[in-house]
C-alpha positions as CSV (number, residue, x, y, z in Angstrom):
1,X,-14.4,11.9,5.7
2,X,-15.4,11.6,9.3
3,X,-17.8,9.8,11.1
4,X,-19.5,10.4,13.9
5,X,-21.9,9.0,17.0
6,X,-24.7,11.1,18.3
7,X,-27.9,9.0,19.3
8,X,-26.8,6.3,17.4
9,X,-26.1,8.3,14.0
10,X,-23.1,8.0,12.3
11,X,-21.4,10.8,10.3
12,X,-18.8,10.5,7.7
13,X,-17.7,14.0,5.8
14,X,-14.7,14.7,3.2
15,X,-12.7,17.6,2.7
16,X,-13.0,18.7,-1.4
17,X,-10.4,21.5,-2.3
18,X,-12.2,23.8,-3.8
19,X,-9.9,24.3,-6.6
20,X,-6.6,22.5,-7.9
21,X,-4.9,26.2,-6.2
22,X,-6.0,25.3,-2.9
23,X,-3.9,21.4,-3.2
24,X,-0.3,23.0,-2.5
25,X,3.0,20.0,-2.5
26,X,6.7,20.2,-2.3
27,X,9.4,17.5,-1.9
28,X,13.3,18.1,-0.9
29,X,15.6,15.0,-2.2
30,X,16.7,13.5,0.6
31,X,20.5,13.8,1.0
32,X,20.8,10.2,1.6
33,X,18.7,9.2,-0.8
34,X,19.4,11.5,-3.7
35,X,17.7,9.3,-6.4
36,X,14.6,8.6,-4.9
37,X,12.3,10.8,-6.5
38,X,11.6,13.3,-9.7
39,X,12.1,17.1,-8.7
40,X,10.5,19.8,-10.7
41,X,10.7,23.0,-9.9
42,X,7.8,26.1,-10.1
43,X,7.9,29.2,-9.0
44,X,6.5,29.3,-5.1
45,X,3.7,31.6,-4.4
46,X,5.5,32.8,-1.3
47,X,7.1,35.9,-3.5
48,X,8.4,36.3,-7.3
49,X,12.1,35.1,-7.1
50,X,11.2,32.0,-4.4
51,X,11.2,28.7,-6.3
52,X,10.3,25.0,-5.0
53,X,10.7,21.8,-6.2
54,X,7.5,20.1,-6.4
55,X,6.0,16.9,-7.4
56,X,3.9,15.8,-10.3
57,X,0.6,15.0,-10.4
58,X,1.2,11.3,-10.0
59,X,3.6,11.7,-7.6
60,X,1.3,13.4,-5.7
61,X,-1.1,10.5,-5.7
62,X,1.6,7.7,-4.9
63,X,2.7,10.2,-2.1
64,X,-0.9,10.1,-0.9
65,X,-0.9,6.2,-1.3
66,X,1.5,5.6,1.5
67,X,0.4,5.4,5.4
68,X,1.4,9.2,6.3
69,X,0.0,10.7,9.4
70,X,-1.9,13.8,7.9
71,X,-2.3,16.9,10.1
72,X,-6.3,18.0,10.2
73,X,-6.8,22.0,11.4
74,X,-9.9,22.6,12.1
75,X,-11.2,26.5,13.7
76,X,-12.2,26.6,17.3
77,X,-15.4,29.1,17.7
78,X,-12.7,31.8,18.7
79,X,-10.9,31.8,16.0
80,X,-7.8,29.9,17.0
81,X,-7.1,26.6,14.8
82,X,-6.6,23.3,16.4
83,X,-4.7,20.4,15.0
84,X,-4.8,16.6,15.4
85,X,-3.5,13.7,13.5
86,X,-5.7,11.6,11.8
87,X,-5.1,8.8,9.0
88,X,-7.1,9.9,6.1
89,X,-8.0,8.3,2.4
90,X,-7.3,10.0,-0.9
91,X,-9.4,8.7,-3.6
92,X,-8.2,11.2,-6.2
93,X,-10.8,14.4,-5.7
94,X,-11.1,14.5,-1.8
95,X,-9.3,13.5,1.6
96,X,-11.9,11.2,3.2
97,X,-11.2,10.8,7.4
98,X,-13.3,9.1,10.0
99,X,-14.1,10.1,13.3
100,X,-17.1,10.5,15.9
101,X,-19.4,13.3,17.3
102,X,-17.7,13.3,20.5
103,X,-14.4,14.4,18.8
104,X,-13.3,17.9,19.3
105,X,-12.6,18.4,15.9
106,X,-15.5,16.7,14.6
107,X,-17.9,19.4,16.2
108,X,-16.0,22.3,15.2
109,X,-15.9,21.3,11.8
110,X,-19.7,20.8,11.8
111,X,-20.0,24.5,13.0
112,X,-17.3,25.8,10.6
113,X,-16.9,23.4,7.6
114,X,-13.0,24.9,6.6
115,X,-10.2,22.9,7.1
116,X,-6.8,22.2,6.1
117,X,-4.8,19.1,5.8
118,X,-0.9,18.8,5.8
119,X,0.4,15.1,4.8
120,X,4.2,15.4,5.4
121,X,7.0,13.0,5.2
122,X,10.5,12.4,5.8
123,X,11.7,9.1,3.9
124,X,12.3,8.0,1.1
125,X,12.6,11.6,0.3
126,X,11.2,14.4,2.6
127,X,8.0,16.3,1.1
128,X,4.5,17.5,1.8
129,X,1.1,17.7,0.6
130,X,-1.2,20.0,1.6
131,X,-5.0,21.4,1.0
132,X,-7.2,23.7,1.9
133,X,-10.9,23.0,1.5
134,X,-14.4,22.7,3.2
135,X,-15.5,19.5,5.1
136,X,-19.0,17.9,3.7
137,X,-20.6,15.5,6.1
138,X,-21.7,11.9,5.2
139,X,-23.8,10.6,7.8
140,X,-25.7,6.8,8.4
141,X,-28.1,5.4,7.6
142,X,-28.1,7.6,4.3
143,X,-24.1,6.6,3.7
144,X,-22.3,3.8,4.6
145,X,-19.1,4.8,6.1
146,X,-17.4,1.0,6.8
147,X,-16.2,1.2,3.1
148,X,-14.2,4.5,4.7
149,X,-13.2,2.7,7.2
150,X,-12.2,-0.5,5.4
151,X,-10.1,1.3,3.4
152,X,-7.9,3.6,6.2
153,X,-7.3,-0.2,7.6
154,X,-6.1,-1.5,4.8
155,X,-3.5,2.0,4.3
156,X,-2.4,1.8,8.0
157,X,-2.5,-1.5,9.2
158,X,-3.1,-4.5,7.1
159,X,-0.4,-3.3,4.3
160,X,2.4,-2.5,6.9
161,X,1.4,-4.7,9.5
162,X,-0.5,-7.7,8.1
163,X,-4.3,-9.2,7.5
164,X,-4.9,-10.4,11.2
165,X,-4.3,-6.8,12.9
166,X,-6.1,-5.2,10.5
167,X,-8.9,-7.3,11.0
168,X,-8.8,-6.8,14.6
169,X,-8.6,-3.2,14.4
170,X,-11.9,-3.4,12.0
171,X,-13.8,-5.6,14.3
172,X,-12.6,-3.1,17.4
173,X,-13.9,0.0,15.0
174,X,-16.8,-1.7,14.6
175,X,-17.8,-1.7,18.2
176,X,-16.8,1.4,19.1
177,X,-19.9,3.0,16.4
């Protein structure tokens, strides 16, 4: 979800695939670290003889679990898409990522709700999650968005850095909305 600052209103939104289709994964064994993860393979949709490893369901999740920098497209009014990175929270059903109104991506996305997200890694073993989906806003005082937030600290910052950064970053978040 993201939030957002416009007269003092916050806005939080989350991007819900719209079907279990539109969440699309792979992962390639790394060569150095051949036995770091299970590899099924499924046909690709990319044509009837392509085939792709790709990871189970609760791979998927664990994948998600870690602190990878997603990639958030978003549509610019003429059509063109436009990327940024952003640290995002998985909790199962949707990709929740906070931001503010004065973000570029926030206001396209509240003109055109579609979006697409590409988690993708390199180590232990190199892989990518991606989905397809339409953003719905959350905004304050109707939704608190700090549990969000909470949350994206704890995945990026207090579990690889440790509690005191994290809860400078939070308190730094904090006055910043």
């Amino acid at each position: 979800s993201f939030a957002r600052r416009e007269g003092g209103v916050l806005v939080d939104a989350e991007i819900t695939p719209a079907a279990a289709s539109e969440i699309h994964h792979n992962r390639r064994e790394a060569p150095e670290r051949s036995d770091s993860c299970t590899v099924t393979s499924m046909p690709a949709r990319l044509g009837k003889t392509a085939v792709m490893p790709r990871m189970k369901p609760e791979d998927v999740a664990t994948f998600l679990d870690q602190p990878h920098v997603g990639v958030l497209a978003s549509l610019r009014r003429n059509g063109l898409p436009y990327t940024v990175p952003v640290w995002f929270h998985w909790d199962g059903s949707a990709a929740w990522i906070t931001g503010t109104y004065e973000r570029v991506w926030c206001r396209q996305l509240m003109h055109d709700p579609r979006a697409s997200l590409c988690v993708e890694a390199l180590t232990p073993a190199a892989g990518h999650v991606g989905m397809d989906g339409r953003v719905t806003f959350h905004e304050l005082p109707s939704f608190d968005i700090w549990p969000i937030s909470e949350r994206l600290v704890d995945k990026y910052v207090r579990r690889p850095v440790g509690d005191d950064a994290a809860d400078a970053f939070l308190a730094n978040m904090r006055t910043e909305h």
